[in-house]
C-alpha positions as CSV (number, residue, x, y, z in Angstrom):
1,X,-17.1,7.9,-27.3
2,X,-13.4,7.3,-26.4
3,X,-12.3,8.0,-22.4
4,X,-8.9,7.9,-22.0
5,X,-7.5,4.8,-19.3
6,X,-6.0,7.4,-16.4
7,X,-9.8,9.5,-16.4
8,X,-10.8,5.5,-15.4
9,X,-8.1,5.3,-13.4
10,X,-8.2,8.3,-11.6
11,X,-12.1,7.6,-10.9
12,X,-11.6,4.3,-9.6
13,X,-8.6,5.6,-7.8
14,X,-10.8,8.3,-5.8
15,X,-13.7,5.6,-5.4
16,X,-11.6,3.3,-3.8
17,X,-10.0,6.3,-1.1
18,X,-13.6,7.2,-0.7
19,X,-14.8,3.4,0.3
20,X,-11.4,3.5,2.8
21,X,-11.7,6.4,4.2
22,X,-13.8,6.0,7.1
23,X,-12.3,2.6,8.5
24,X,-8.4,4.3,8.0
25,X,-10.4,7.8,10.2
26,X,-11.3,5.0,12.8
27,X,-7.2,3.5,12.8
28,X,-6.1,7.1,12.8
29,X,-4.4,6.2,9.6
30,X,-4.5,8.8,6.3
31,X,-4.4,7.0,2.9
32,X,-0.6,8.2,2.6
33,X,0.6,6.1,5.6
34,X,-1.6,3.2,4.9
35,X,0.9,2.1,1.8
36,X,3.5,2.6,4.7
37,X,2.0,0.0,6.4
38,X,1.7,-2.5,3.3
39,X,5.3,-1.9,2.7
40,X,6.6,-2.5,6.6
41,X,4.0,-5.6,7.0
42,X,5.2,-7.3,3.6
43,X,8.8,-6.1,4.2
44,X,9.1,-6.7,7.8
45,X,12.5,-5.5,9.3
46,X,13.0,-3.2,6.1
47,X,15.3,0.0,6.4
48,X,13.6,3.6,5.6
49,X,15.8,3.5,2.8
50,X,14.1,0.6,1.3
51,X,10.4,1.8,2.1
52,X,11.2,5.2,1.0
53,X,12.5,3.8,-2.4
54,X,9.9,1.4,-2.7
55,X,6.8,4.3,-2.3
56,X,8.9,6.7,-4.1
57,X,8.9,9.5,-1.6
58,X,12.2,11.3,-0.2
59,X,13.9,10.6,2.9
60,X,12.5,13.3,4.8
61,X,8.6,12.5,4.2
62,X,9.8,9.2,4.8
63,X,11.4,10.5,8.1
64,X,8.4,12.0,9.4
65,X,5.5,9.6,8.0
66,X,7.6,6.4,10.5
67,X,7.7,8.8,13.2
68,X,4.1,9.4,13.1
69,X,3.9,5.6,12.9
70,X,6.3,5.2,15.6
71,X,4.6,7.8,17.7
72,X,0.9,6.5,17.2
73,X,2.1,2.7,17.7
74,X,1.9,1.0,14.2
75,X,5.3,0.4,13.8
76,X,8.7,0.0,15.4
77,X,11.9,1.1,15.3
78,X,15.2,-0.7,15.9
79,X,18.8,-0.2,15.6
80,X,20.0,-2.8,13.5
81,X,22.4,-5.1,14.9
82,X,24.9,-5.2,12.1
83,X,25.3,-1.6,11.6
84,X,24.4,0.6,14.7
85,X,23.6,3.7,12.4
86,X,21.1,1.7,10.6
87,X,17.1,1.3,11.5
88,X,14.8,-1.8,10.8
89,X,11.1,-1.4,10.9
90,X,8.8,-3.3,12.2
91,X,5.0,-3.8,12.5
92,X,3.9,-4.0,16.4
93,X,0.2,-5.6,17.1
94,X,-1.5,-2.8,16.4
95,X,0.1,-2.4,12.9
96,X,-0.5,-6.1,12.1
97,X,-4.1,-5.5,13.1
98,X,-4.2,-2.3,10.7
99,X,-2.4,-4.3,7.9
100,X,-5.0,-7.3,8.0
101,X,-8.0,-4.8,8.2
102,X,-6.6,-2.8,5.1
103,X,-5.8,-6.3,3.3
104,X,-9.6,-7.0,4.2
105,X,-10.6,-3.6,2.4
106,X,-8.8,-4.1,-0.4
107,X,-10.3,-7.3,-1.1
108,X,-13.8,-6.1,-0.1
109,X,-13.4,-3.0,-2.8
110,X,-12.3,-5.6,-5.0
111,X,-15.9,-7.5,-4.7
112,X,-17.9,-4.2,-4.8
113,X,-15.9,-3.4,-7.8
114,X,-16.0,-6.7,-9.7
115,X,-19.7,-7.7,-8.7
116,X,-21.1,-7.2,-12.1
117,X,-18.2,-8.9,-14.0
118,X,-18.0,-12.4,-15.1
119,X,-15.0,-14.7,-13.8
120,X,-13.4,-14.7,-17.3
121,X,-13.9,-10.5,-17.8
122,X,-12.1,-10.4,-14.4
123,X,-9.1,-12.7,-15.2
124,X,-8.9,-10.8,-18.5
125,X,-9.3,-6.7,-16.5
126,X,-6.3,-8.4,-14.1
127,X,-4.2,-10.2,-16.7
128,X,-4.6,-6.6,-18.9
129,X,-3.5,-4.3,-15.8
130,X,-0.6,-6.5,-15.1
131,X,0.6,-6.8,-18.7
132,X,-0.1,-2.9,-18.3
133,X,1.6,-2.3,-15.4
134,X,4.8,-4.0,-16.4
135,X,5.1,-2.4,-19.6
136,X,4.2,1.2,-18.5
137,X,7.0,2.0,-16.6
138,X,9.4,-1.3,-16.2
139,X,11.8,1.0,-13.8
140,X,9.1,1.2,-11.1
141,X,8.5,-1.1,-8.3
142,X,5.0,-2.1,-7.2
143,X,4.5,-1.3,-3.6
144,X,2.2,-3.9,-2.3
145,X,2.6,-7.4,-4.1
146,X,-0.9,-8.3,-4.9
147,X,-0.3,-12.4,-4.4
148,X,0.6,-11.4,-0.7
149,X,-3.0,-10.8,-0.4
């Protein structure tokens, strides 16, 4: 019987939140700042502008998911030197910490989620889901780069 690719999707999608969800709880991160984090740590110095673009969420969520950030000690903000109106954003230890554990739980998802396929079936699911990805919507940027991994 035919299921359509986003009921898989969406499945794996809440799977993989479920298997996060209790190690973000312990960084006091919620899924929706933990792509803030990927951005910031792969970008560092970025401007909100560029990590709101990038996650595709308006300036004001944006505004208020850094200060949360900013407040709990993940990230920090500058004035940029150049342009004293503008802000960089940086990772501080603690967000470098939470960006390496959250690499690490992608990549143990990945090994939970690939255990029972062969090498060649997974180069073949990643090389699909990239050709996929790019051809789906060309307009949109990935947020996290998976070679940075």
């Amino acid at each position: 019987m035919y299921q359509p690719l986003s009921l898989y999707i969406t499945s794996l999608k809440k799977d993989f939140d479920s298997f996060c969800n209790k190690r973000l709880q312990e960084m006091e991160l919620s899924h929706g700042l933990m792509f803030f984090v990927i951005y910031i740590g792969n970008h560092p110095e970025c401007s909100p502008k560029d990590l709101s673009t990038a996650i595709k969420a308006d300036t004001g969520h944006t505004t208020r998911s850094v200060e949360k950030l900013v407040t709990a000690g993940f990230v920090t903000r500058k004035t940029k030197e150049t342009d004293k109106r503008a802000f960089q954003l940086s990772l501080t230890e603690k967000g470098l910490n939470a960006f390496n554990e959250i690499k690490n739980l992608f990549t143990q998802w990945d090994e939970i989620a690939l255990a029972d396929i062969s090498k060649e079936e997974k180069e073949l699911l990643l090389k699909a889901l990239s050709k996929l990805k790019k051809s789906s919507y060309p307009e949109q940027k990935i947020i996290c780069k998976l070679s940075s991994y």
